[in-house]
DSSP file (Angstrom, degrees, kcal/mol; ACC not computed):
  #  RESIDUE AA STRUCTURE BP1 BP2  ACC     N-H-->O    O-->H-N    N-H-->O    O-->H-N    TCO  KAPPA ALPHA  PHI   PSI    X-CA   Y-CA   Z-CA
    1    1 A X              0   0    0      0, 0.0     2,-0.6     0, 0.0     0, 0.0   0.000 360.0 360.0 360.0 -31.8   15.7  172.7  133.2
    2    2 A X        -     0   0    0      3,-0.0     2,-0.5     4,-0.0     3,-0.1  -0.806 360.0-153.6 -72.2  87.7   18.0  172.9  136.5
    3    3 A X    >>  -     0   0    0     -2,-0.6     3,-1.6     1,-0.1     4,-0.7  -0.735  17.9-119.3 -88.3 132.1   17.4  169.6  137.9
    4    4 A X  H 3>>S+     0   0    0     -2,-0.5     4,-2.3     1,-0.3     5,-0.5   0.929 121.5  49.2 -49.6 -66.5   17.9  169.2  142.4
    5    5 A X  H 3>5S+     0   0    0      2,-0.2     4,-0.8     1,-0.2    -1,-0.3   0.614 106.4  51.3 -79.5  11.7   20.6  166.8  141.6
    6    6 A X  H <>5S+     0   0    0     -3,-1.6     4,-1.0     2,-0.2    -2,-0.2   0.921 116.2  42.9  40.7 -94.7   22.3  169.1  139.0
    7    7 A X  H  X5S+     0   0    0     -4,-0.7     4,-1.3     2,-0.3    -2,-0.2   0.552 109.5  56.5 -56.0 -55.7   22.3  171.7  141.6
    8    8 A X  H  X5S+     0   0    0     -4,-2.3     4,-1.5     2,-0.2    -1,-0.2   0.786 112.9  45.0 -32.3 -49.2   23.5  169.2  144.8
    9    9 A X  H  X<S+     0   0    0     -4,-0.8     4,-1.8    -5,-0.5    -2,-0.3   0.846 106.4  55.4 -81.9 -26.0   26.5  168.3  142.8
   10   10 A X  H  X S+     0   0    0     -4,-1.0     4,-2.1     2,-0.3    -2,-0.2   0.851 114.5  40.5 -13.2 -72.0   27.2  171.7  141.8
   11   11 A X  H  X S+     0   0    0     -4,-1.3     4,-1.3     2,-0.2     5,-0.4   0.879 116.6  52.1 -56.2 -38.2   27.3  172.6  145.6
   12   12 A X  H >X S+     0   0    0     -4,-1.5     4,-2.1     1,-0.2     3,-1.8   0.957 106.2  50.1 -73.0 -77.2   29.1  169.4  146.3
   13   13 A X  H 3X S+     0   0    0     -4,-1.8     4,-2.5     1,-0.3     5,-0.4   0.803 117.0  44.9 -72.5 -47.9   32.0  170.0  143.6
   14   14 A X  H 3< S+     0   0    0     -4,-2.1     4,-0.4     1,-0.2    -1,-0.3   0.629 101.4  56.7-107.3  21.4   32.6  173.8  145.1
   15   15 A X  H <X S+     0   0    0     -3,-1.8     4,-4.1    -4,-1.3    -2,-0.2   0.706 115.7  48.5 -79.1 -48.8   32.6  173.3  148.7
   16   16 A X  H  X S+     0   0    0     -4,-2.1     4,-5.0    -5,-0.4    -2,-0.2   0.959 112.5  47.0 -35.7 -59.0   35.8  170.6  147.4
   17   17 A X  H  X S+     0   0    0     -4,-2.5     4,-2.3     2,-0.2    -1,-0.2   0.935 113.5  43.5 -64.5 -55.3   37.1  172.8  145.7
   18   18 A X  H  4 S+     0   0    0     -4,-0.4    -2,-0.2    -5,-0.4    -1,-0.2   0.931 117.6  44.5 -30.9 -62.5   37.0  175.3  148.2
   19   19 A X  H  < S+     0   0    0     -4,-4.1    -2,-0.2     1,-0.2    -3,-0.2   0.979 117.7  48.0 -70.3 -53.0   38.1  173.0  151.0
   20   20 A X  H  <        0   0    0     -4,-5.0    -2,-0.2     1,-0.2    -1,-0.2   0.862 360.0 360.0 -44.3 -45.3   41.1  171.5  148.4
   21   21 A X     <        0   0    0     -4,-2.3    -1,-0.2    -5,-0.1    -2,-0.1   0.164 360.0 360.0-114.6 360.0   41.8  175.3  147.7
């Protein structure tokens, strides 16, 4: 149900958030 790009953007969106943060 968890599809790789799902799960890539996922990572993607809180490493941003992270780096913005």
């Amino acid at each position: 149900m968890s599809e790789p790009g799902q799960v890539y953007t996922a990572c993607q969106f809180v490493k941003f958030i992270r780096k913005t943060a």
